[in-house]
N, C-alpha and C positions, 0 to 999 in steps of 0.2 A: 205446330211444334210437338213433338213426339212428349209424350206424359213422362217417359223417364230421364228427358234433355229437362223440363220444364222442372223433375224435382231437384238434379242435379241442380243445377242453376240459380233454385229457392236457396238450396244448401248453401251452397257458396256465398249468397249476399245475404242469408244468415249467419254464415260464421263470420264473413267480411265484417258485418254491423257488430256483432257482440265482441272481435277485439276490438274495435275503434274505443265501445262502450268501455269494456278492461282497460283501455291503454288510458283512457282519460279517468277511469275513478283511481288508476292504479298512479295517476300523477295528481291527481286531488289528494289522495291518501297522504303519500309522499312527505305532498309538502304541509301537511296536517299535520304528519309527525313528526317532520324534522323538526318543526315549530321555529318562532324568530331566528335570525341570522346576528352572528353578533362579531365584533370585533375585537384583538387582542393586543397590547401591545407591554413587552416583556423591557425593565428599567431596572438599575440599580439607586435603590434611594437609603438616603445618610439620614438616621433617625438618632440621637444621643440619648445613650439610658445609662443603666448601671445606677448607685447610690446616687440621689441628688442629678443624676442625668447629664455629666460632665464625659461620656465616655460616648465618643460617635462609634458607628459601629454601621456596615454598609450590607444592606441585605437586597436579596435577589428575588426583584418581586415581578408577576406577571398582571396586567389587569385585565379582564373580562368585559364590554360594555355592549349592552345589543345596541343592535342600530337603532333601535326605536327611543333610545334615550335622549335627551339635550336637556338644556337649560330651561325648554319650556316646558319639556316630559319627563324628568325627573324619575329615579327609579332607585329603590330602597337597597342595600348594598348588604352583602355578605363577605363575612369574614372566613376563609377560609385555612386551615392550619392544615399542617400534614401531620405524620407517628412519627415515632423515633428512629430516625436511624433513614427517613425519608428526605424529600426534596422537593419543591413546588408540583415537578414534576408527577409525582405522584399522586395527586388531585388534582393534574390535568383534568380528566375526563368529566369529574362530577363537578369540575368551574365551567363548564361547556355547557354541562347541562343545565346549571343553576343559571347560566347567562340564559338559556332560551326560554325557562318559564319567566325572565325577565327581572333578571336583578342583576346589578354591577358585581363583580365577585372579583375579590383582591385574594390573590394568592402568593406567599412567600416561601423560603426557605429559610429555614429555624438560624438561629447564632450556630454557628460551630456545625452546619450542616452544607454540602455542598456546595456552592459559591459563593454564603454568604458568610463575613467575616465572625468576627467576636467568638467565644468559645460555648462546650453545651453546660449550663446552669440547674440544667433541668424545673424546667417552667418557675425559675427565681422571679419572685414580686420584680424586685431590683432590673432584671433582664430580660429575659423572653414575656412577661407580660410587660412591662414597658414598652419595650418593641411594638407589642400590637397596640398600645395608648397612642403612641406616636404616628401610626399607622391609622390609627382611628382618625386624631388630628387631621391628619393628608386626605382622607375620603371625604373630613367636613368642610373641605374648602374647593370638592369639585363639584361644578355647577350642573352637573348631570346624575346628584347623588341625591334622593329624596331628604328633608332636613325635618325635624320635628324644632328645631330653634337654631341660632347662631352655632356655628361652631357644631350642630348636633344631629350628626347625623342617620339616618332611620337604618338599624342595620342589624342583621343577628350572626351569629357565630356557628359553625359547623365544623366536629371536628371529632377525630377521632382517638383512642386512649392518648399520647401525649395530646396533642392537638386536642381533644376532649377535656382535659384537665388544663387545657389555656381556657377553652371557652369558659370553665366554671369560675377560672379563676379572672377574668380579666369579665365577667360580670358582677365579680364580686366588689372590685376596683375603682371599676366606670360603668356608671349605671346610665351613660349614652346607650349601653347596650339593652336594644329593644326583645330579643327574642336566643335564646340558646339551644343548640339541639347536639350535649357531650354524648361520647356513643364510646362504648369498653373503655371507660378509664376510671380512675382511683378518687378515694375519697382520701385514705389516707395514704402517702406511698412510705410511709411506715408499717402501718399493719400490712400493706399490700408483700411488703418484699421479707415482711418481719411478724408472720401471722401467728397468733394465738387463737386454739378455738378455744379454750379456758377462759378465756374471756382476758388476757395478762395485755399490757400495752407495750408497742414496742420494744421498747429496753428486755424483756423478759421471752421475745417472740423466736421464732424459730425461722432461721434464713430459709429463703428461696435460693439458694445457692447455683441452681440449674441456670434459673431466671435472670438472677444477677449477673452469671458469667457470657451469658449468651449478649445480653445487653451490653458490657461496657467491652465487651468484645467487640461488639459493633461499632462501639466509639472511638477505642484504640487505634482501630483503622485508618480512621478519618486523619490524622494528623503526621506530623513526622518526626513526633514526642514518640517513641518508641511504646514509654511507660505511662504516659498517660494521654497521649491523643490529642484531641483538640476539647477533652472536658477539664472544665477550669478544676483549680487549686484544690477546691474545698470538696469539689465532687471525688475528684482521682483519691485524697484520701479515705473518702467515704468507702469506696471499694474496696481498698486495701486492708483497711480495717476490718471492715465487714466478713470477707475472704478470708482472713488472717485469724480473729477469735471469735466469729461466728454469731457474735451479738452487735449491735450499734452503742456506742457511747453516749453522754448525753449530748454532748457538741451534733454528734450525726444524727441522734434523733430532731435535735432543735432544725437543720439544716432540711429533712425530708418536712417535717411539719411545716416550715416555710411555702414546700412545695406543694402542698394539699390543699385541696378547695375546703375540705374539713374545717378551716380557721377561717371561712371569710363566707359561709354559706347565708349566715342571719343577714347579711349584707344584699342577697342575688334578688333584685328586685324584675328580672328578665324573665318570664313565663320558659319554663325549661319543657322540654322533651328529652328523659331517659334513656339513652338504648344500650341494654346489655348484652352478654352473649354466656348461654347456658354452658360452650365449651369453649371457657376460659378459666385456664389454673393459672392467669398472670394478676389478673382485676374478676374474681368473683362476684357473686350476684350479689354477696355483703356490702361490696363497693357502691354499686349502683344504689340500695335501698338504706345506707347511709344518708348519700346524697340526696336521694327525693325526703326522708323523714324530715333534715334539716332544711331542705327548703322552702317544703311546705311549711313547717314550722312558723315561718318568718313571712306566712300567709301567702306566697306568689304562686301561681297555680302550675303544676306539675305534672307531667304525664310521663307512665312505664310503658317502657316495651320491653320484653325478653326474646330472643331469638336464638333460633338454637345455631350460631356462628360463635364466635370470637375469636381470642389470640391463637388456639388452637382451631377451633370449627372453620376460621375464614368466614364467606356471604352468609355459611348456612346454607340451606332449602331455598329454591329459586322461588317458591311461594313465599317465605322471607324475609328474601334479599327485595325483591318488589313490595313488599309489605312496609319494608325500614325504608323505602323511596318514598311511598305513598304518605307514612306518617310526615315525614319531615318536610314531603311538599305541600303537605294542607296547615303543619303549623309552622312555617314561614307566609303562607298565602294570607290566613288568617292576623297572624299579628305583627305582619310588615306589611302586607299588600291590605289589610282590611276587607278582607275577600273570603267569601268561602263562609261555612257554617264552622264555628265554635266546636274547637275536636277535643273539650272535655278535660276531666282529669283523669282518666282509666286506668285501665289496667290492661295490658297484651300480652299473652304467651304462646308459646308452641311447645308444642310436643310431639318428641320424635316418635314415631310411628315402626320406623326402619332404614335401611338404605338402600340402594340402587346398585348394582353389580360395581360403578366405580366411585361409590363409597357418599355419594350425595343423598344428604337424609330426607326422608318424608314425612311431611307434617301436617298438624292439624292445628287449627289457632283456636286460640279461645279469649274471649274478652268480658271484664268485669267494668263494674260503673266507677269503681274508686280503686285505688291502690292498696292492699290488704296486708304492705309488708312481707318477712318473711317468714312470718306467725302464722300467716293464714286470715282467711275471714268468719272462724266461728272453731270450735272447741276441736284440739289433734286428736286425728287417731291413734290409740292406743294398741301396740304392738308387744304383746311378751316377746320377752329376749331367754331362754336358756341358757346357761353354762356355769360351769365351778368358778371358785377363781386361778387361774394359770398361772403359773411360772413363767417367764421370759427372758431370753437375756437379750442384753445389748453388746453387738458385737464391738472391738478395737476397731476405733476411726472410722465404724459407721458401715463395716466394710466382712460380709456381704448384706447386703439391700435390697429389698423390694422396691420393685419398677412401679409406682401408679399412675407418672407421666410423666412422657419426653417433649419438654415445650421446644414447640418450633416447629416440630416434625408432623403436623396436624393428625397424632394417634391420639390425642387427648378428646374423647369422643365421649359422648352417652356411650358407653362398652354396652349396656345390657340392651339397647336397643338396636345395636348393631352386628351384637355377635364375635364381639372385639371384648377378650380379657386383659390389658397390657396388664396390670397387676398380680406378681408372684412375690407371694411371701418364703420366707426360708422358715423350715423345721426346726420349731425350740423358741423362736422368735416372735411368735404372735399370740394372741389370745382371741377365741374363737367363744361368738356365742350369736343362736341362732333359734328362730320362730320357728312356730309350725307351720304347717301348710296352711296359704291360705285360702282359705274358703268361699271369698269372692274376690274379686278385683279391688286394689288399692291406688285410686291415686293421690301424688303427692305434688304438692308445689308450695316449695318453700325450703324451711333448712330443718330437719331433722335431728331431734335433741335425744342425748340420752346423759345417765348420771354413771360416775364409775369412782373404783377404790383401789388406789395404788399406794403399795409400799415399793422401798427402792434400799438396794447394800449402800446408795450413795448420797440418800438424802433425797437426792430429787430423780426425776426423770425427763425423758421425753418420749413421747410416743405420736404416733399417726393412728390418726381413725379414720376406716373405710369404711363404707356400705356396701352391697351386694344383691344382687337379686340371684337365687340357685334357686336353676329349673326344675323341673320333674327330676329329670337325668343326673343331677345330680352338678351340674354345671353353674361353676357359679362367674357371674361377670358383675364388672366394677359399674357400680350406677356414678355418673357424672365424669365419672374419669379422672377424679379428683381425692385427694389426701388431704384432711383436717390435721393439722400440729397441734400439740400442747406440751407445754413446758409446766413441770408442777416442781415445787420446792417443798422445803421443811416436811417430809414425808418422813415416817418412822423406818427405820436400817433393817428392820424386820419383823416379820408378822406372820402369822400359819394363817390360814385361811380362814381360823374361827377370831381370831385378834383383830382380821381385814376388816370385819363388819364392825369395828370402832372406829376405823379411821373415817375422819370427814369426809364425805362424796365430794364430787365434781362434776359440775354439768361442762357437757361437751357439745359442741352446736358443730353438727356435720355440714359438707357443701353444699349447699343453695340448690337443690333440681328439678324438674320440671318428671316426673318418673311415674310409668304402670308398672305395677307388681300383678303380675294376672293369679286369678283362682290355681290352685296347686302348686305354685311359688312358694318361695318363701326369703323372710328377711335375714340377712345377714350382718352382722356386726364385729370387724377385725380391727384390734390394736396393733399394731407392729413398730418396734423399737427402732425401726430404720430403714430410710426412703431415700434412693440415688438419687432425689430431686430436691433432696434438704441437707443442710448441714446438723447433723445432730452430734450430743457430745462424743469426745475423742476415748475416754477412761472407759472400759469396760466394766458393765454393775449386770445385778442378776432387779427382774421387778415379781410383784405377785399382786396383779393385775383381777378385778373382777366386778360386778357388776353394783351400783349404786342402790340404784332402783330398774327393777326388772322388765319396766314395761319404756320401751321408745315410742316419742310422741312424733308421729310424723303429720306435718302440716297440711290441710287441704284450704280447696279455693271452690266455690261455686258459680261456675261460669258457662259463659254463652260460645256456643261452638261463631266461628265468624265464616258468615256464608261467602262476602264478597271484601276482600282485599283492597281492593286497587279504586275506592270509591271517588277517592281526588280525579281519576280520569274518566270519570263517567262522562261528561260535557263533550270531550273528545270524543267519545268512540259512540255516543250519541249522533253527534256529527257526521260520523262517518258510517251511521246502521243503514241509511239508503242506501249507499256505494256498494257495502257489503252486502244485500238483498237482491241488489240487481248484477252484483257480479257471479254470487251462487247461480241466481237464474240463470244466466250465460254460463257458468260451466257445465249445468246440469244440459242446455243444450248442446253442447259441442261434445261434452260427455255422451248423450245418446246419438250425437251423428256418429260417433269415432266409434263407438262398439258395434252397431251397425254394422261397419265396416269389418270391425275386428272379427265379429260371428260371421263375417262372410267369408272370412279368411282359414277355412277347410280345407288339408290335404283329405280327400274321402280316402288314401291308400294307408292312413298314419291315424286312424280315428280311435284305434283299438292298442296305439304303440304307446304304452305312458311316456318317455321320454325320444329325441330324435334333434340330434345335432346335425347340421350338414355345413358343410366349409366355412369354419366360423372363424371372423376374423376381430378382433380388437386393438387398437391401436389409440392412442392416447395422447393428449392436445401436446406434450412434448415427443412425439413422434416412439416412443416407446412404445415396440410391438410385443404385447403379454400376450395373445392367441395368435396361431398363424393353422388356417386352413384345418382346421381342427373338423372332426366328425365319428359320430360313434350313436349308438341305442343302446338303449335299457328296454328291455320287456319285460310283460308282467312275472312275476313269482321271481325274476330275480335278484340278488343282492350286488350290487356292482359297486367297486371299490375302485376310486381315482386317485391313483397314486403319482407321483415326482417330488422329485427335489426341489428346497426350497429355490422360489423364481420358475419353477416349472409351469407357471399361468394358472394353476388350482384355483385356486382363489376368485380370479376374474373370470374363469367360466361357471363358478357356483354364480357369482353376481349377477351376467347376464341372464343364464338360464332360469334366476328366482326372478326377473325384469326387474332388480337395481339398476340397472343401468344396461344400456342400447347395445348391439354390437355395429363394427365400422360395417360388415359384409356377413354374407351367411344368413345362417338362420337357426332357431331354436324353437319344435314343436311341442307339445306335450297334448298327449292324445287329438296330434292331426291340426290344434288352433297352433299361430305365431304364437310366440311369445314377447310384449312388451310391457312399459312398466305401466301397472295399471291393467292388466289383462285379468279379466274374470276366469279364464282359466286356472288362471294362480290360487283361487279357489281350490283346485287340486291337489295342491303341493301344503305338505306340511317340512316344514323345516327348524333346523337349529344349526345357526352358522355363527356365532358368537356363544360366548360361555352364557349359563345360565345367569337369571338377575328376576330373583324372587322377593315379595316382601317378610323378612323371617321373622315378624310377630303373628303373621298367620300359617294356617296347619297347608301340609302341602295339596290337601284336596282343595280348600278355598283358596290357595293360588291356581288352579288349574278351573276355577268357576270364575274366578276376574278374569282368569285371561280370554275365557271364551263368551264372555258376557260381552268383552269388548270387541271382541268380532261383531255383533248382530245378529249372530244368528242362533235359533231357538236352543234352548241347555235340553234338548232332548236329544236334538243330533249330534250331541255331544259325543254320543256312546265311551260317556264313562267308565263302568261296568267292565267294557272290553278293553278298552285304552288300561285300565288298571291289571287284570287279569294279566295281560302281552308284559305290560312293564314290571308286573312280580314287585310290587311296591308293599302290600300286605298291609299290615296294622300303622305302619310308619304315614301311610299319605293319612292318617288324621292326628299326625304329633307336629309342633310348628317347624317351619323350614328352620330357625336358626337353631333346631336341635339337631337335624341333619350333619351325615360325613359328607364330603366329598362325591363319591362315587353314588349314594342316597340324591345329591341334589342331580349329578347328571343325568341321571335314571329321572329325574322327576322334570325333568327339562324336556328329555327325549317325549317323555310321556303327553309333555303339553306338546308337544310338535305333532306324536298322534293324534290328537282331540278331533274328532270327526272323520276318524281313521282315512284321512285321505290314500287316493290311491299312490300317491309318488312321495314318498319320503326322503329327504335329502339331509345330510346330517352332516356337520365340516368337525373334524376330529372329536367324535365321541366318548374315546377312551382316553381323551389327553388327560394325565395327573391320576389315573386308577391302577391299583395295585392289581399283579394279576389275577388273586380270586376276583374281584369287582367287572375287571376284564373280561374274564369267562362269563360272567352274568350279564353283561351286554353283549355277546356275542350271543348266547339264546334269547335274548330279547328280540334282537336285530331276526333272528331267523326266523322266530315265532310271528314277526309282522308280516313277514314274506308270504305267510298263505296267502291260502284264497288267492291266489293272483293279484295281491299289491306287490310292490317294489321297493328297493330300497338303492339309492345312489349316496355311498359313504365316503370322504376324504380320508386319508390316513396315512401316516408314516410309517407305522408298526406294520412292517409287511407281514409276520409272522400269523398275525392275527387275521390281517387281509384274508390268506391264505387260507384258515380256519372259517373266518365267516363267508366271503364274500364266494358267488358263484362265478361269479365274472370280473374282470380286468379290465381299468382303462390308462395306460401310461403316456405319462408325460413328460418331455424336459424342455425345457427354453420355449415353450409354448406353442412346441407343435405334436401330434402324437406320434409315440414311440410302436405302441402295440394297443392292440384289443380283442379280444376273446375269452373266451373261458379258461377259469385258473388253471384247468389241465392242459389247453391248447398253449397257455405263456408259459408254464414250468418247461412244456417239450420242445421251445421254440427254438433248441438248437441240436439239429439232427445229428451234427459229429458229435458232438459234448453234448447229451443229454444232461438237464438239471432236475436236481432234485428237491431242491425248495424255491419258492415262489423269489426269496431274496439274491439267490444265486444267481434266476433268472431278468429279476430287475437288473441288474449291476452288469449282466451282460448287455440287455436291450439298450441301458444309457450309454455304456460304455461305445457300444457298436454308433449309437446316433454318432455322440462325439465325432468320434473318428469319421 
């Protein structure tokens, strides 16, 4: 047999063998992860609560049970709640998942929530935790439910802001319950809706007015009470009132303090897991470290998490959103399943770093051996504050207001480490006092205190306190995305600024965050008389506002960066480190047969042409044809500009041609090799076909060193120097990207697409969102890379500009080509009616296809 039938042949029943290999680690894997199978079965059950438990009331429950459960296997049960305004439905997913690391999971829908009857109480003793007593009852009498005695059986709670404040509160209750894990919910939902950072208690607090509307809005809904929904009696007045004069009575204090774990914490004898979220202006980080002080108190062992999600952030950072998976599966493994190593009493945070073009932040975690509160774990840093004391006024009915967040709408972000200000103050109305530059990096974790001295025309006042981090530039963004309220009384009716320094200070505890201040920052501190998201008073008064004590103490922590996350699944992915070593080896072999292949796949006539289409088709698994027969070159030192309308196929021939994705027919060469996905060729091509997505805590040269680190290959073939020089970036590529304009980040995108000055640059609307000085500047940009004989193939709608940059034309409509040649040869393309701009000529070429 001929030696290249013999290696053929090798080939083949080496690729034959290594998918066999794939196909069975890739169904070993599978079924590794899918983990046990379990079964569901969804019941309406009559549980009686209310006062003395005379009142049935019929809730809509689903139960969870894996198969691997019975009477003789036994398996410890979770209680699961939904949020407000939710329905079982809503922790479908994570009762699925809680069934497969193997535990029964009872999931309901709340009183006064989707099918189930009775009205919303808001987590009343009397109601919605009765419910789950009763509930608990039913789980102790199924024979498939682990029991620690008669009647008792092994079970923990999981649950989120309202569902969160059942689990505290229905441990507090029934101490059947072995294990809790509340995540964003309230301590008190008096201070919550009714905050003082003066430290005042409810009765004295300043509405969440935004918060509150948003919420019984949602409950209003629900019924076909017009006016008050399906929330009972006592709640619908609570609104009304609240809405109405802005303060709670004591009747509706007494009625939220019912509803607080606050009253029943010395009681929680359930080993808790914490989980807060850094962007949440509904349940603050005060919320959470209420709850762990008082628990711990009463000796039952405790553990924080902070993440940077909440009622505003949502999962957070998908490092985390698996990070709040991983805690909660090692302490339920550990103190329901008796399994697992002891996860401590700690302490977790993260801190944002930045975000990702659609807005998901990145983080770094860090972890301490104990929980350090929101004090810190050793002596604050001390920050001078500057300023006079200011005059203020407080506008009629609150109105105009500064924005410092709109809950619901997930803008309530870390602002400073996003690049997001939601917060404007109005002129005349704030008090402004501010540090100097800082000299090294500050971090903070915790809640940030300062002291201040307010007179008021009306006796009292109320004001918001923000914090700020302003950069070099002069830009200043809201750290936490949050507003501290205070309400202050018995203030003197007036005072000059030399009088101010007799009235008694006030400490003011700002919002709880997790925040760098980098070297050349600096601290900010604004009061403002009025916030769209509070209700503050309706009387117009003038204040004269100023500083207590001039130094703010902001909190730190000394903690351990966290290398590895997701330690609960090491056992797993142990298990499956063979599979995964021997399936690398297999790709790495079919990898070097197919390139092989691929380097053998030379036109020699095209070796020197950077790009070459020929009759290229696309067509799409619902029979939608976006390329038809399509063909065209680019060569070197040209700028080629691919123009149509939108649906014109643009779009799917950058894809193919970058090898995103296959074409039905045809071909696509770039210097003489196919082009597919995975093609080393692709080596040659620098692109940018999505907007930029930088990290804007670092300077734009050390974005353009991550990006090319992550390539692999050496920061020398980088050619820097030149990539910077073409892109006319100057002093700015070492200021951080979130200082950057607009048209600064596109230029600094383009720029990472040159890195290693490939010869084919490909770039999908470049000038999209730049004004036309910006415009002009990437139009020499674009030409100045065209030397030397590289290329450039650019998308665009702005024919005018096409015109101006590009050397050459590629037109397109409905996905087949219209024209192609040089923008001299498309402006002349009509010998009766000569045109005289490039768009005169488009609008005939399409026009002519049409017809």
């Amino acid at each position: 047999m001929p030696f290249a039938l013999r290696s053929r042949r090798r080939a083949r029943v080496l690729a034959a063998l290594v998918m066999v290999v794939l196909a069975a680690a890739a169904v070993v894997a599978a079924v590794a992860l899918r983990g046990p199978s379990y079964r569901e079965a969804a019941r309406i059950l009559t549980v009686h609560t209310g006062p003395g438990g005379r009142e049935p009331v019929r809730l809509d429950t689903t139960l969870y049970v894996p198969d691997a459960a019975s009477a003789a296997h036994p398996m410890p049960a979770v209680l699961l709640p939904h949020g407000f305004g939710g329905t079982k439905a809503s922790v479908a997913k994570d009762a699925g998942d809680l069934a497969k690391l193997g535990y029964v999971v009872l999931t309901w829908t709340a009183e006064g929530f989707g099918h189930s009857g009775g009205r919303i109480h808001l987590d009343s003793p009397d109601y919605e935790v009765t419910d789950a007593r009763r509930l608990l009852d039913w789980l102790g009498h199924r024979p498939d439910v682990a029991k620690d005695g008669a009647d008792d059986p092994r079970v923990g709670v999981v649950g989120g802001s309202y569902g969160g404040a059942l689990a505290l509160l229905l441990a507090g209750y029934d101490h059947r319950v072995d294990a809790i894990v509340p995540q964003i919910t309230w301590n008190s939902l008096g201070t919550s809706l009714f905050p003082d950072a003066a430290g005042g208690p409810p009765t004295s607090g300043v509405l969440k007015r935004a918060w509150l509307g948003q919420l019984f809005t949602g409950g209003l809904a629900l019924g076909t009470d017009p006016s008050c929904g399906r929330f009972a009696p006592d709640v619908c007045r609570l609104y009304r009132e609240a809405v109405t004069t802005g303060r709670p009575s004591a009747t509706t204090a007494a009625l939220l303090a019912g509803s607080s774990p606050a009253g029943v914490l010395d009681r929680i004898k359930a080993p808790t897991l914490l989980i807060q979220g850094t962007a949440d202006s509904l349940f603050p980080l005060d919320q959470a470290d209420a709850n762990a002080r008082g628990i711990a108190a009463a000796g039952t062992p405790v553990r924080v998490a902070w993440y940077s999600g909440g009622h505003d952030g949502g999962d957070g950072s998908p490092p985390d959103h698996d990070r709040v998976r991983a805690l909660t599966a090692q302490w339920l493994a550990y103190y329901l399943k008796r399994e697992g190593p002891a996860p401590g009493t700690g302490f977790t945070f993260s801190r944002v770093l930045g975000r990702q073009g659609d807005g998901t932040p990145l983080t770094n975690a860090f972890s301490t051996r104990r929980y350090p509160g929101l004090s810190g774990d050793g002596p604050a840093a001390s920050v001078r504050l500057t300023g006079p004391p200011q005059p203020v006024a407080n506008p009629p009915d609150g109105t105009p207001a500064a924005v410092s967040s709109l809950p619901g709408t997930g803008l309530v972000v870390d602002a400073a480490d996003s690049g997001l200000s939601v917060s404007t103050e109005i002129p005349g109305q704030a008090a402004y006092f501010q540090s100097p530059r800082r000299t090294h990096p500050l971090d903070v974790v915790g809640t940030p205190t300062i002291t201040v001295r307010v007179a008021s025309s009306s006796g009292s006042a109320v004001l918001f306190a923000r914090l700020y981090d302003v950069a070099p530039n002069g830009t200043a963004t809201l750290v936490g995305g949050q507003a501290a309220p205070l309400r202050l009384t018995g203030l003197p009716s007036a005072a000059s600024p030399a009088a101010l320094a007799h009235v008694p200070p006030v400490r003011v505890r700002l919002p709880g965050v997790v925040h760098r201040f980098d070297s050349g920052h600096r601290v900010r501190v604004v009061l403002d008389t009025a916030d769209q998201a509070y209700a503050g008073p309706a009387a117009p008064a003038t204040y004269l506002v100023g500083l207590g004590d001039p130094v703010a103490r902001m909190p730190q922590v000394t903690a351990t960066p966290v290398v590895d996350s997701a330690g609960v699944w090491r056992p797993v992915l142990a298990g499956l480190l063979g599979l995964v070593v021997l399936g690398l080896v297999a790709v790495v072999l079919v990898a070097r047969l197919r390139r092989r292949r691929r380097d053998a796949d030379v036109d020699p006539s095209l070796v020197d042409v950077p790009l070459s289409v020929r009759d290229l088709h696309k067509t799409y698994a619902d029979g939608f044809r976006a390329v038809r027969g399509v063909g065209f070159r680019v060569e070197r030192g040209q700028v080629v500009g691919l123009l149509g309308p939108n649906g014109a196929g643009k779009t799917t021939m950058l894809r193919v041609l970058l090898g995103l994705m296959g074409p039905t027919s045809g071909e696509v060469r770039v210097f003489g090799r196919r082009v597919t996905p995975g093609a080393p060729v692709l080596a040659r091509i620098g692109a940018l076909v999505e907007g930029p997505g930088f990290l804007p805590h670092l300077s734009g040269v050390d974005n353009l060193r991550l990006y090319w680190e992550a390539t692999g290959r050496p920061w020398a073939d980088a050619g820097l120097e030149d990539v910077l020089a073409i892109a006319d970036l100057g002093d700015a590529v070492r200021r951080r990207v979130r200082t950057y304009s607009h048209g600064m980040r596109q230029r600094l995108a383009i720029a990472q697409a040159m890195l290693g000055l490939p010869e084919l640059l490909v770039l999908d609307e470049p000038t999209d969102g730049l004004d036309p000085p910006q415009i002009a500047e990437m139009r020499q940009v674009l030409r100045r890379y065209a030397r030397d004989g590289r290329s450039v193939l650019v998308s665009s709608h702005l024919l005018g500009e096409v015109e101006q940059t590009c050397t050459h034309v590629v037109v397109m409509r409905g996905g087949e080509l219209v024209a192609a040649g040089s923008v001299a040869e498309i402006i002349g393309v009509d010998d009766v009616l000569p045109q005289h701009r490039l768009e005169d000529a488009f609008l005939t070429l399409v026009e002519r296809q049409r017809s």
